[in-house]
BALOBA-1460 file (C-alpha; in Angstrom, 3 decimals):
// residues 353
<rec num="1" residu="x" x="63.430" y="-34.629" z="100.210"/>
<rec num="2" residu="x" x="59.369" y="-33.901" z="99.586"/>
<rec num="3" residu="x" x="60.630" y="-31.643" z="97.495"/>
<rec num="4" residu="x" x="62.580" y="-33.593" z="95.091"/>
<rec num="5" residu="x" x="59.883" y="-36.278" z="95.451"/>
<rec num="6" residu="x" x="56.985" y="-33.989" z="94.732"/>
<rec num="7" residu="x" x="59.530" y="-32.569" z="91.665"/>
<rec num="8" residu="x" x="59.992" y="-36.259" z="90.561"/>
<rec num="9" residu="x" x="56.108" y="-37.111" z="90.420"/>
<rec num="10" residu="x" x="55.617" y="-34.585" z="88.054"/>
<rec num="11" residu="x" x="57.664" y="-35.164" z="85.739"/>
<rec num="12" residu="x" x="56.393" y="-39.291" z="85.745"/>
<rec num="13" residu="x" x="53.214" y="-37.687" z="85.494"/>
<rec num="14" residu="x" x="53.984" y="-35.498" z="82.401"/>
<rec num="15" residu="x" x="55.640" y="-38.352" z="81.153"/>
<rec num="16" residu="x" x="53.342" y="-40.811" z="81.153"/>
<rec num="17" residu="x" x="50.864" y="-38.365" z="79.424"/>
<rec num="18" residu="x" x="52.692" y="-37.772" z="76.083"/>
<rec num="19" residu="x" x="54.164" y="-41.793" z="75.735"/>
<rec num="20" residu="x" x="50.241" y="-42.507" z="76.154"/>
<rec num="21" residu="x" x="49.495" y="-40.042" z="73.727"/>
<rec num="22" residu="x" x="52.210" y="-40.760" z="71.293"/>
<rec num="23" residu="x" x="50.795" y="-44.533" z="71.688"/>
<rec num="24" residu="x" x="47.229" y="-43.889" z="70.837"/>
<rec num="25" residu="x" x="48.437" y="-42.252" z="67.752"/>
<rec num="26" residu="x" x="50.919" y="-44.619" z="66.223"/>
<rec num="27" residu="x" x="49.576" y="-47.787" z="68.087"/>
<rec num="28" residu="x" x="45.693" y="-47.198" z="67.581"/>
<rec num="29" residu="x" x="44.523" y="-50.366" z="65.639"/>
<rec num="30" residu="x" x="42.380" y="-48.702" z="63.293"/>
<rec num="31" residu="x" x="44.836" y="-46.104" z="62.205"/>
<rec num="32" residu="x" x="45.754" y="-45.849" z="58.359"/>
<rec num="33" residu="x" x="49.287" y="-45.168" z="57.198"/>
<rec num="34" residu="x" x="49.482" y="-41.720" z="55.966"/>
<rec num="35" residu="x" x="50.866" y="-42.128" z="52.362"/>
<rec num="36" residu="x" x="51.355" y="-39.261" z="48.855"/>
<rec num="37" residu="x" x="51.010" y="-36.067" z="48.982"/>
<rec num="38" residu="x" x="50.870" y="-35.886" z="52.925"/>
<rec num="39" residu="x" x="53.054" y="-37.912" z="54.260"/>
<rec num="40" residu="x" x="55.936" y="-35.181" z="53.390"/>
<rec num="41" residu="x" x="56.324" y="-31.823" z="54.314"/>
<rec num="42" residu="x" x="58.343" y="-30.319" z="51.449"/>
<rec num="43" residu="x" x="57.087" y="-27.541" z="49.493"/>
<rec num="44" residu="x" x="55.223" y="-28.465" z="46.170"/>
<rec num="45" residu="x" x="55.477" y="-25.576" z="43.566"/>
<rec num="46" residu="x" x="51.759" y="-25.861" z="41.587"/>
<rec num="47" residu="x" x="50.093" y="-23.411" z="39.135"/>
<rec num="48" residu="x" x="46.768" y="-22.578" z="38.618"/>
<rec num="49" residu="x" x="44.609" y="-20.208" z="36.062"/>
<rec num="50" residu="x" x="41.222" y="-18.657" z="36.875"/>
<rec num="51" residu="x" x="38.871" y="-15.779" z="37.103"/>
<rec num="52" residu="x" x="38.543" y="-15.092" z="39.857"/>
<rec num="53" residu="x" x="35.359" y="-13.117" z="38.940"/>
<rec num="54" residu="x" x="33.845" y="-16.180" z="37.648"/>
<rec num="55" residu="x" x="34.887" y="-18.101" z="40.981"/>
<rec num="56" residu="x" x="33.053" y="-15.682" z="43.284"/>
<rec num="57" residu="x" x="29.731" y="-15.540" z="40.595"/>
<rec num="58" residu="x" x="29.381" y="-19.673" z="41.693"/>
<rec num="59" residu="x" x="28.199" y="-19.719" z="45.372"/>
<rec num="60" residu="x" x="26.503" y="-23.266" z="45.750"/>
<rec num="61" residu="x" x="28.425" y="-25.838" z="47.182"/>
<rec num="62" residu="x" x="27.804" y="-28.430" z="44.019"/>
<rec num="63" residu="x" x="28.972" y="-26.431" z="41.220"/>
<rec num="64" residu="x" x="32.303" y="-26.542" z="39.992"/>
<rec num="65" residu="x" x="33.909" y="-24.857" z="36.620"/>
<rec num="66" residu="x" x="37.076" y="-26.799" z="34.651"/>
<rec num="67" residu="x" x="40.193" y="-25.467" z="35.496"/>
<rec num="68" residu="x" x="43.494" y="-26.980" z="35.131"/>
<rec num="69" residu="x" x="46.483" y="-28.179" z="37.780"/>
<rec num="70" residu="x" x="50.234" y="-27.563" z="36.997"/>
<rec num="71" residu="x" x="52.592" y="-29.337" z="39.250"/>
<rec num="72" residu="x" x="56.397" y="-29.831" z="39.640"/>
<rec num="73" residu="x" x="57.555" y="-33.555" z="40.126"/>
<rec num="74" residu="x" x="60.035" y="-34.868" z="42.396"/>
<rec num="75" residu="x" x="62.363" y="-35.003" z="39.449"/>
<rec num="76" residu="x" x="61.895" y="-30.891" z="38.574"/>
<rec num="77" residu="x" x="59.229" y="-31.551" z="35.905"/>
<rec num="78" residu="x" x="56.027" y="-29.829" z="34.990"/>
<rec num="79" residu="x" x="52.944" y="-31.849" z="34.764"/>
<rec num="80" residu="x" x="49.303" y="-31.097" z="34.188"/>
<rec num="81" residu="x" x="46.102" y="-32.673" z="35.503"/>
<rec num="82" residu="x" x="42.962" y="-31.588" z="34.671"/>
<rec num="83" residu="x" x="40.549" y="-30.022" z="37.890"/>
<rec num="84" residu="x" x="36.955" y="-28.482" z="39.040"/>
<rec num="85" residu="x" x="37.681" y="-25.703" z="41.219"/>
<rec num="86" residu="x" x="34.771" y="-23.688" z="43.109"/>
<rec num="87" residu="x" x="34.998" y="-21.173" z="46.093"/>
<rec num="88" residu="x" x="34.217" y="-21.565" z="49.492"/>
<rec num="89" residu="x" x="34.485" y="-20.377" z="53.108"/>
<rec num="90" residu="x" x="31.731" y="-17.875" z="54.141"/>
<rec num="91" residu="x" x="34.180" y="-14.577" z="55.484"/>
<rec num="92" residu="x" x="36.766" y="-14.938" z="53.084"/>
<rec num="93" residu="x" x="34.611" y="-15.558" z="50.419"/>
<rec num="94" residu="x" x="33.053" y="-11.898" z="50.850"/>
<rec num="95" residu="x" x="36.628" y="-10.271" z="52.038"/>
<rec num="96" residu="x" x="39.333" y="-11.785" z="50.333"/>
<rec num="97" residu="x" x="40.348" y="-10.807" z="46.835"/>
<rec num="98" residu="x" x="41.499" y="-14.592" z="46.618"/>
<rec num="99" residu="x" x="39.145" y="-16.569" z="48.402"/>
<rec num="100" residu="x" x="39.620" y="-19.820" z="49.522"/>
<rec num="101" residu="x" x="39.070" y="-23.403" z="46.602"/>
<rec num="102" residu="x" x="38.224" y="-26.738" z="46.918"/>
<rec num="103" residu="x" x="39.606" y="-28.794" z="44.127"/>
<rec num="104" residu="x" x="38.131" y="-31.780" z="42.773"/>
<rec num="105" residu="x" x="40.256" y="-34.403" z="40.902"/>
<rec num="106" residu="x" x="39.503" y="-37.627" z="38.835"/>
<rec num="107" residu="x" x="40.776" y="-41.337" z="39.878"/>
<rec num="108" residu="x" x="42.042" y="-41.282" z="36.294"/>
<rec num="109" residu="x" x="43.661" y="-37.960" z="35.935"/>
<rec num="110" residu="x" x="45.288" y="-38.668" z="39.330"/>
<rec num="111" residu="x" x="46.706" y="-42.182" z="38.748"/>
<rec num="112" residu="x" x="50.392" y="-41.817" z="38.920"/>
<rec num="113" residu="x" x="51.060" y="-38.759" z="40.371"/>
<rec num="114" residu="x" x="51.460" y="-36.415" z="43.691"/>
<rec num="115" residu="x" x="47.845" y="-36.497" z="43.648"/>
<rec num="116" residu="x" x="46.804" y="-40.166" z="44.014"/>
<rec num="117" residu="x" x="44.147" y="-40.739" z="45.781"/>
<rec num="118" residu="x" x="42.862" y="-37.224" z="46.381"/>
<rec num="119" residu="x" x="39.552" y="-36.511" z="44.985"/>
<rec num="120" residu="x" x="38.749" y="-33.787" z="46.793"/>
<rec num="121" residu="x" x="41.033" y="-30.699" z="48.937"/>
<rec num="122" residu="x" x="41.017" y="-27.698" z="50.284"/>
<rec num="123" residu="x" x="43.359" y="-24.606" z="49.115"/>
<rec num="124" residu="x" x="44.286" y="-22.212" z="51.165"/>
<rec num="125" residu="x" x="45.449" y="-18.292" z="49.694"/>
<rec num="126" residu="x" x="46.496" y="-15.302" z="50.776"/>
<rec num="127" residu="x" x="43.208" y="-13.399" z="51.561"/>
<rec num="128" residu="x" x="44.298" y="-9.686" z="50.165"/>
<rec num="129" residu="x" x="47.041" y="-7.683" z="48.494"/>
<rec num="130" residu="x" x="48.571" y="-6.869" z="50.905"/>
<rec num="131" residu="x" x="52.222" y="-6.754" z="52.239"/>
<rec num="132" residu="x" x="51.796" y="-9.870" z="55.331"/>
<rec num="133" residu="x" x="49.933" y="-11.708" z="53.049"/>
<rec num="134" residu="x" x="52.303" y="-14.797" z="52.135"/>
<rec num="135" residu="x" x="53.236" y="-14.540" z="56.357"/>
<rec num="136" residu="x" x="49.352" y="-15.123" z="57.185"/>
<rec num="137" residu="x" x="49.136" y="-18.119" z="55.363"/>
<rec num="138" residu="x" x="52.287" y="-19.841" z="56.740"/>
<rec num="139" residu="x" x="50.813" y="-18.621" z="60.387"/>
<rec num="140" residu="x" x="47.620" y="-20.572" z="59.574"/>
<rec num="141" residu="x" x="49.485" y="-23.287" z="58.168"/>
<rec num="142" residu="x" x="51.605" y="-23.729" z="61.612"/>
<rec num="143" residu="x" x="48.174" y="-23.785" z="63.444"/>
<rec num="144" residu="x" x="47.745" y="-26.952" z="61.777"/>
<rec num="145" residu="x" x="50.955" y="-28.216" z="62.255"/>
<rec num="146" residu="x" x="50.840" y="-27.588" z="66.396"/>
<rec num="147" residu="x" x="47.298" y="-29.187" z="66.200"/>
<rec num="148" residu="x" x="48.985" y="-32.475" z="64.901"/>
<rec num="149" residu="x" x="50.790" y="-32.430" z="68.577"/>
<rec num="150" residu="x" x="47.169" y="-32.292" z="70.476"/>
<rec num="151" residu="x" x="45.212" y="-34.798" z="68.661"/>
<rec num="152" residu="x" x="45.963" y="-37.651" z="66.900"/>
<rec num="153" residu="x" x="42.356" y="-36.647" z="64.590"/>
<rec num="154" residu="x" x="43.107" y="-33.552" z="62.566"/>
<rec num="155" residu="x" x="43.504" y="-32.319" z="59.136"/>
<rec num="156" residu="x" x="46.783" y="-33.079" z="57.187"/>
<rec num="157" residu="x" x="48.514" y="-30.169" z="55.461"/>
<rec num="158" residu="x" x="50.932" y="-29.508" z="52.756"/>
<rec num="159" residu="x" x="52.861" y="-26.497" z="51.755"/>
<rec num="160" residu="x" x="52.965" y="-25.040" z="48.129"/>
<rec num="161" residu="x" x="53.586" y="-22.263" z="46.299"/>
<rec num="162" residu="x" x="51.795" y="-20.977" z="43.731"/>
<rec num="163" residu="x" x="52.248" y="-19.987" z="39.799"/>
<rec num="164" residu="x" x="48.782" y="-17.924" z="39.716"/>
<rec num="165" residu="x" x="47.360" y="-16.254" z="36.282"/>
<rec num="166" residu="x" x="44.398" y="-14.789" z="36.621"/>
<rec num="167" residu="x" x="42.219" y="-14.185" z="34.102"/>
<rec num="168" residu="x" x="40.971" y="-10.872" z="33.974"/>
<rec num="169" residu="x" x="38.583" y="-10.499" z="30.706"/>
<rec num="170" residu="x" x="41.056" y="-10.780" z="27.728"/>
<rec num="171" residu="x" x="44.047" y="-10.146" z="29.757"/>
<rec num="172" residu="x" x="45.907" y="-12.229" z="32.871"/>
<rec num="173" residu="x" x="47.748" y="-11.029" z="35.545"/>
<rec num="174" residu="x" x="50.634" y="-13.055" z="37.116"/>
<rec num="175" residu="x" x="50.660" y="-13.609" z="41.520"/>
<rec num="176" residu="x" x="53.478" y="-15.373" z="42.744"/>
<rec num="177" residu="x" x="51.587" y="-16.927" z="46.514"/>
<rec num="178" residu="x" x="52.662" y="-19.014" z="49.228"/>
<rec num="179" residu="x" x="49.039" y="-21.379" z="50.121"/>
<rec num="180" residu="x" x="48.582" y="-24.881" z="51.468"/>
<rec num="181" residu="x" x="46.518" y="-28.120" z="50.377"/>
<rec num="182" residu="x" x="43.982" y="-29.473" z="53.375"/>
<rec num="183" residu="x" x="43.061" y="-32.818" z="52.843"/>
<rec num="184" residu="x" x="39.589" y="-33.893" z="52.826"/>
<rec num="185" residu="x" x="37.526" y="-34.971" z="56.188"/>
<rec num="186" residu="x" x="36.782" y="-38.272" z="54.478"/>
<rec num="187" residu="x" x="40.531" y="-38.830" z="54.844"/>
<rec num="188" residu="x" x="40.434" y="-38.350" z="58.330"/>
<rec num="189" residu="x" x="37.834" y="-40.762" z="59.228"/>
<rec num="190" residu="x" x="38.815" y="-43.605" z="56.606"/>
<rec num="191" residu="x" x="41.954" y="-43.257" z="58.744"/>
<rec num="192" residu="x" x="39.975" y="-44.789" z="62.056"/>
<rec num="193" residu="x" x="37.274" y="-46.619" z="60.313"/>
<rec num="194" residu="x" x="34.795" y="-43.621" z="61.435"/>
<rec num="195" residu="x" x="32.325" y="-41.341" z="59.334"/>
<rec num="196" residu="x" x="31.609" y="-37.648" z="59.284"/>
<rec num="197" residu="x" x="28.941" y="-36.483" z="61.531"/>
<rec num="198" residu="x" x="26.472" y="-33.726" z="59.946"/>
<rec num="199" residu="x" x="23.925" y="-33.245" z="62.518"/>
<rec num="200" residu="x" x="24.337" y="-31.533" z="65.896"/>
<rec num="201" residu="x" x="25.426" y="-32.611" z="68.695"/>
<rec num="202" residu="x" x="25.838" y="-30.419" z="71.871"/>
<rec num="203" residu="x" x="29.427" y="-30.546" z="72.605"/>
<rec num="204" residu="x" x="28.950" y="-32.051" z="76.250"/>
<rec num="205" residu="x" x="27.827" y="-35.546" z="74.181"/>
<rec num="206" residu="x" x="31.182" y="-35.040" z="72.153"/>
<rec num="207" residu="x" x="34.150" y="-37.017" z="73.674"/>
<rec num="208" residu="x" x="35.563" y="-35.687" z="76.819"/>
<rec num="209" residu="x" x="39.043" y="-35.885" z="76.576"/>
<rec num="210" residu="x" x="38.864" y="-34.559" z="72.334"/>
<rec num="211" residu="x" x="37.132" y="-31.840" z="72.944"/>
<rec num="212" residu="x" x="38.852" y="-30.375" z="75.954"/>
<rec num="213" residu="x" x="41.934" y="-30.772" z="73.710"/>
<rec num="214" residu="x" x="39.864" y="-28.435" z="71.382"/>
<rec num="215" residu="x" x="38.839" y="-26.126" z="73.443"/>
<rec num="216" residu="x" x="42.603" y="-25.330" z="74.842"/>
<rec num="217" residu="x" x="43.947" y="-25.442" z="71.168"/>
<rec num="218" residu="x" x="41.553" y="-22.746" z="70.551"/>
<rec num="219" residu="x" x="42.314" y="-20.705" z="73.677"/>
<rec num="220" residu="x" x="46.071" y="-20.981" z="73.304"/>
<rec num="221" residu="x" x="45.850" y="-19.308" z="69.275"/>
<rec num="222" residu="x" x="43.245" y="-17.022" z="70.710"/>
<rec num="223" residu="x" x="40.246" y="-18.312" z="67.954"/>
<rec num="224" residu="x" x="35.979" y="-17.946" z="68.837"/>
<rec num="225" residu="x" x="35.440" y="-18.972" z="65.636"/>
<rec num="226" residu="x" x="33.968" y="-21.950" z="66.313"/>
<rec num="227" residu="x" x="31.315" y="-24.218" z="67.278"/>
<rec num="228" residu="x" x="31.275" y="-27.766" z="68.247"/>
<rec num="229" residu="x" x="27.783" y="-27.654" z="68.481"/>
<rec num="230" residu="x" x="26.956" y="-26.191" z="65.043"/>
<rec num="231" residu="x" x="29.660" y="-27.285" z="63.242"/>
<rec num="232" residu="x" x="31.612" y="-23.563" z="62.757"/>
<rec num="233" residu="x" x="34.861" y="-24.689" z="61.486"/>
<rec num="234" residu="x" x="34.594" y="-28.384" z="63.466"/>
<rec num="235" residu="x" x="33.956" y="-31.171" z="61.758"/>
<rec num="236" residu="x" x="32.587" y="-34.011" z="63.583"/>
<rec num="237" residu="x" x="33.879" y="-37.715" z="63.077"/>
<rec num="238" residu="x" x="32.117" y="-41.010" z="64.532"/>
<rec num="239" residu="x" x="35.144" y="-42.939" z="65.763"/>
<rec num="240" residu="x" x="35.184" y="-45.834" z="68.297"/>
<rec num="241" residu="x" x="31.385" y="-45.229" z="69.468"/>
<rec num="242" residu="x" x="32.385" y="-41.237" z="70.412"/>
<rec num="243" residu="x" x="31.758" y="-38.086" z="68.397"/>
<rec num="244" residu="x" x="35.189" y="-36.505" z="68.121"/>
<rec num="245" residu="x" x="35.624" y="-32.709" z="66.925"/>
<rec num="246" residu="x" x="38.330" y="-31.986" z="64.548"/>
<rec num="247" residu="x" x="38.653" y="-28.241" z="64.204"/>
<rec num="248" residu="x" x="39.832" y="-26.111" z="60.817"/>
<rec num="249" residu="x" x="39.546" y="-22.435" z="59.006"/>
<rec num="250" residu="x" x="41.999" y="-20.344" z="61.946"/>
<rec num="251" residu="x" x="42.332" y="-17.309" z="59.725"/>
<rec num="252" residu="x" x="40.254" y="-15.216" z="62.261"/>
<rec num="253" residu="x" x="42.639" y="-16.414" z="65.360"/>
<rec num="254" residu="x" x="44.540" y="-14.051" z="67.258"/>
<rec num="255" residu="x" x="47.786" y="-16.313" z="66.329"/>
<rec num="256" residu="x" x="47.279" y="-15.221" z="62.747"/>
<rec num="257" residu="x" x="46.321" y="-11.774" z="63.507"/>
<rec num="258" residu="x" x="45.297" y="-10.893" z="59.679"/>
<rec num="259" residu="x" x="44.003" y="-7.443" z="59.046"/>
<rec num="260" residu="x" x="40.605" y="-8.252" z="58.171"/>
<rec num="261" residu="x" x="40.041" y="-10.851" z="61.267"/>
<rec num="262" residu="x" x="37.117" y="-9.833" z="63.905"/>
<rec num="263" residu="x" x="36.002" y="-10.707" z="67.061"/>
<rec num="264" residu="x" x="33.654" y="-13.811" z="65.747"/>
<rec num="265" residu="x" x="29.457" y="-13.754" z="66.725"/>
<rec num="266" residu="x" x="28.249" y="-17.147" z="66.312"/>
<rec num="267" residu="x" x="23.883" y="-17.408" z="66.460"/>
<rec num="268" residu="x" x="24.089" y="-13.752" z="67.576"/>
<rec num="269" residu="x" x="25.916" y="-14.393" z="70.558"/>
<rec num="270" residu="x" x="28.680" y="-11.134" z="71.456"/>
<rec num="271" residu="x" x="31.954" y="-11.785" z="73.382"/>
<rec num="272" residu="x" x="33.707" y="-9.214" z="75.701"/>
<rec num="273" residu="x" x="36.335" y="-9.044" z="73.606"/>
<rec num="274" residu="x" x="37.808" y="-6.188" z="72.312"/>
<rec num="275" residu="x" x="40.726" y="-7.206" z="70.077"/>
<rec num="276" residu="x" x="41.175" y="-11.123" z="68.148"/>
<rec num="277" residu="x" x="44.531" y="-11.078" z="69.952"/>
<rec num="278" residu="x" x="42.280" y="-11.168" z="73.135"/>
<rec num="279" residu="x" x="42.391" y="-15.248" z="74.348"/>
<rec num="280" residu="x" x="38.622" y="-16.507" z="76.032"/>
<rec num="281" residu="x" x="38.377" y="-20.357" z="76.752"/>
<rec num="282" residu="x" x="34.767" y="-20.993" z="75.186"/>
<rec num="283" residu="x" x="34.997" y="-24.901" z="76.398"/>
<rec num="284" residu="x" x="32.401" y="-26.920" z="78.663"/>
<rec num="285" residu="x" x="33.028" y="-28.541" z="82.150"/>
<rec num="286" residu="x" x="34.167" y="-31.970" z="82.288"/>
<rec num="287" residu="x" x="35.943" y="-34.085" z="85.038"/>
<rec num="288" residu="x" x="38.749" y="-32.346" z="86.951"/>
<rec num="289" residu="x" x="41.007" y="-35.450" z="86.198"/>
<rec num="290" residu="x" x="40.477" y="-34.704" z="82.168"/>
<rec num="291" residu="x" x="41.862" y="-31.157" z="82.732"/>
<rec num="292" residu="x" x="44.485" y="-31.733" z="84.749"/>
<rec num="293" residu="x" x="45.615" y="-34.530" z="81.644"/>
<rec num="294" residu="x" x="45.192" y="-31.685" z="78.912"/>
<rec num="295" residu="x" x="46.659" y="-29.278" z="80.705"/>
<rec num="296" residu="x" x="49.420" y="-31.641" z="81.424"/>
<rec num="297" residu="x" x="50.115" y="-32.534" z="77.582"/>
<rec num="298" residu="x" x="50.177" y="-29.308" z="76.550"/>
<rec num="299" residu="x" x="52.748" y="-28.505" z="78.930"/>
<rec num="300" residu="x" x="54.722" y="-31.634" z="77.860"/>
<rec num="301" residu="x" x="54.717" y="-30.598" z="74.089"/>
<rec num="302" residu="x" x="55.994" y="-26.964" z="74.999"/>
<rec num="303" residu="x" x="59.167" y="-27.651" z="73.213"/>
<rec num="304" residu="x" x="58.115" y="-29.710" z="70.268"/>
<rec num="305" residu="x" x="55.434" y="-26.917" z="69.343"/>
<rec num="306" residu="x" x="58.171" y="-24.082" z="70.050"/>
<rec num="307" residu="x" x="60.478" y="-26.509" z="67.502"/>
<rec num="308" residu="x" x="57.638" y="-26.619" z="64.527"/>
<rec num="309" residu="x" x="57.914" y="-22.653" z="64.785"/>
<rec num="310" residu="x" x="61.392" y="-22.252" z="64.342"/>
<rec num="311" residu="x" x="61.475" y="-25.274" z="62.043"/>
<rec num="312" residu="x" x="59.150" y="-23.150" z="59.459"/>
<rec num="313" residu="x" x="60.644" y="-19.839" z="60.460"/>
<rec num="314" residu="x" x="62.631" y="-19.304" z="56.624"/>
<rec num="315" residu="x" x="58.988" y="-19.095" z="55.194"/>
<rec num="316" residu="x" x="58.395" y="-16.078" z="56.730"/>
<rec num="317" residu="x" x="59.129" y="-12.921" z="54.754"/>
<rec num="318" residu="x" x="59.059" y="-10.740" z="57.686"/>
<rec num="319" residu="x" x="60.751" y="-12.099" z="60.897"/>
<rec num="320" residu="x" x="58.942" y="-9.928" z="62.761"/>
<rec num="321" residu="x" x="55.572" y="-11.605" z="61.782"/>
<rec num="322" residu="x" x="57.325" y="-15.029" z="63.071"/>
<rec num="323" residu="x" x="58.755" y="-13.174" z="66.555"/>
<rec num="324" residu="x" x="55.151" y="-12.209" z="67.214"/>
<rec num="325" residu="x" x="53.929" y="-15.508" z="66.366"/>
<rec num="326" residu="x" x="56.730" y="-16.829" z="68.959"/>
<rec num="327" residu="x" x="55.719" y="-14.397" z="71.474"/>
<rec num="328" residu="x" x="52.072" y="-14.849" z="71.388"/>
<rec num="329" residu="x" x="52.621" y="-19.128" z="71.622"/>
<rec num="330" residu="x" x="54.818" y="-18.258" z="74.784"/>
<rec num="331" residu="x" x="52.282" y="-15.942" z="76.259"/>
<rec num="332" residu="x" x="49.415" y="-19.325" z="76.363"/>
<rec num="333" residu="x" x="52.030" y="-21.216" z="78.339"/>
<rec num="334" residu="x" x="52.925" y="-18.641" z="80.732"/>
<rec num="335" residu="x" x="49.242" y="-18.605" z="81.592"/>
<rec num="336" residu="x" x="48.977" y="-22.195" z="81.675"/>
<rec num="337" residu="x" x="52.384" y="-22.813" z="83.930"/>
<rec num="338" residu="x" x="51.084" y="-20.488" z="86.703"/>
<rec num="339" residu="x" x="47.986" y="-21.972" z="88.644"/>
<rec num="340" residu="x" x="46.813" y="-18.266" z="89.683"/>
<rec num="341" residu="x" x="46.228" y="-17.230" z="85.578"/>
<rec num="342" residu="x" x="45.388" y="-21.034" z="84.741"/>
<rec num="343" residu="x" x="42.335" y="-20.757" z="86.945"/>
<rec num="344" residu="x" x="41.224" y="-17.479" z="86.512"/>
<rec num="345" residu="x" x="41.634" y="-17.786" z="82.225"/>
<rec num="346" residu="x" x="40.353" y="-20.961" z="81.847"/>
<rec num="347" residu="x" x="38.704" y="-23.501" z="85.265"/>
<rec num="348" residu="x" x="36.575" y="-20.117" z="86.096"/>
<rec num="349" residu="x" x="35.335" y="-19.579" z="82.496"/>
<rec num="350" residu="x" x="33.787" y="-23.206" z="81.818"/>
<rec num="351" residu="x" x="30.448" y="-23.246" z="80.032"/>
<rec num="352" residu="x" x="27.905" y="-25.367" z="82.068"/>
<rec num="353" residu="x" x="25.375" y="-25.491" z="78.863"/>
């Protein structure tokens, strides 16, 4: 009988945690209705024409060069819009034959389209020429999509493939590429009335309960490459009186696993890890009671995170890139389930400053 009771507590308890989550998300007064070119997750087929030569040459982050969008409509139809493209990202910018764009587009030139309301995004591209390339991207992609089941503040994505000629002096070469559109952080916080944050902040005077979320997102696709604190691939968003992190750029996680990924150094500081496969929580000390609610919602969503893999699992080109993927997402929750591994892997390895 205290068995079945004890059995039956838990599961109120896990419970409870994802209806409250799943109520702070669709019942949080300030929260905008997702609309356009987010709001659906079906591929968009786009093209795009550049050097990149004359991408990498532009380093700053206010110059652009024109460029132009092609996109397929609902109905099967191409379009054009016009665009300013310019690189970004700091790793991939120096590794990847195609780094990493952020796209600017016009009210005007938007107006009626896919596009609406999108001034600014993020494009995502296979780093190299390489064989797993296309498989990378939709492994990054998916870290955004299990994200959306922690926090209720995080990037939206979209999937597209891409048409891409590259200019190469008086000649083009043609890359048929799998990528995805980030929105823009400004989306984000118009979503809950807040504002992005640019200053620091040490992570212990970020919210709690957000950033222990973080920090066991991170763990679980085995990423270091971050910092709360200096804003490595978090951005920071003022929302209801509390800094809240909202993390992005996964490439180097040990989820993706892409050839050119490294153990991360952030402000000189070396990790005893030997592979990015390797998992090491990098998250502060909090209340136990915060935890023990994290550790419980992750635990909840189990199933719906498994489901968003094998939902995507066509876009892979190698189904042993998505088995591994599988494999590695099981291997967090077997350390998680088992109190021994949960305390030695994560409740021993708190940061106190």
């Amino acid at each position: 009988m205290k068995k079945q009771i004890g059995q039956l507590i838990i599961l109120l308890t896990l419970l409870f945690f994802n209806t409250a989550y799943s109520q702070q998300e669709t019942n949080n007064d300030n929260l905008k209705i997702i609309s356009g070119l987010f709001s659906e997750d079906e591929i968009v087929p786009i093209k795009l024409s550049y050097s990149i030569k004359n991408l990498k040459r532009v380093t700053n982050d206010s110059t652009y060069f024109e460029s132009v969008l092609g996109f397929q409509d609902k109905n099967g139809s191409w379009q054009n819009i016009p665009i300013k493209l310019r690189a970004r990202g700091n790793n991939r910018l120096k590794k990847c034959y195609f780094p990493p764009i952020k796209i600017k587009i016009k009210k005007s030139d938007s107006k009626g389209t896919i596009f609406k309301g999108q001034k600014t995004m993020k494009a995502v591209l296979p780093c190299l020429l390489e064989s797993e390339n296309d498989d990378n991207v939709i492994k990054e992609y998916l870290v955004y999509k299990l994200y959306e089941k922690v926090s209720p503040y995080h990037f939206k994505t979209r999937l597209v493939t891409i048409d891409f000629e590259q200019i190469k002096n008086s000649k083009t070469k043609a890359h048929q590429l799998k990528g995805f559109l980030i929105e823009d952080d400004k989306k984000i916080a118009k979503r809950f009335d807040g504002k992005v944050y640019d200053r620091f902040v040490h992570p212990l005077n970020q919210d709690d309960l957000t950033s222990v979320r973080n920090a066991f997102f991170q763990f679980m696709i085995g990423n270091t490459d971050f910092s709360q604190a200096y804003h490595h691939n978090v951005k920071l968003i003022y929302i209801n009186k509390k800094m809240t992190p909202v993390p992005y750029d996964f490439d180097m996680s040990g989820f993706v696993d892409a050839s050119y990924a490294v153990v991360s150094q952030i402000q000189g500081e070396k990790l005893d890890l030997t592979s990015v496969t390797d998992r090491k929580y990098r998250g502060f000390q909090r209340t136990e009671e915060i935890f023990n609610q994290v550790r419980n919602e992750f635990i909840a969503n189990k199933t719906d995170m498994g489901a968003i893999l094998e939902t995507n699992k066509d876009y892979f080109e190698d189904s042993d890139d998505f088995e591994t993927a599988k494999k590695y997402l099981k291997s967090f929750f077997d350390i998680i389930e088992n109190d021994r591994l949960y305390k030695s892997q994560i409740l021993n390895q708190l940061r106190k400053e």
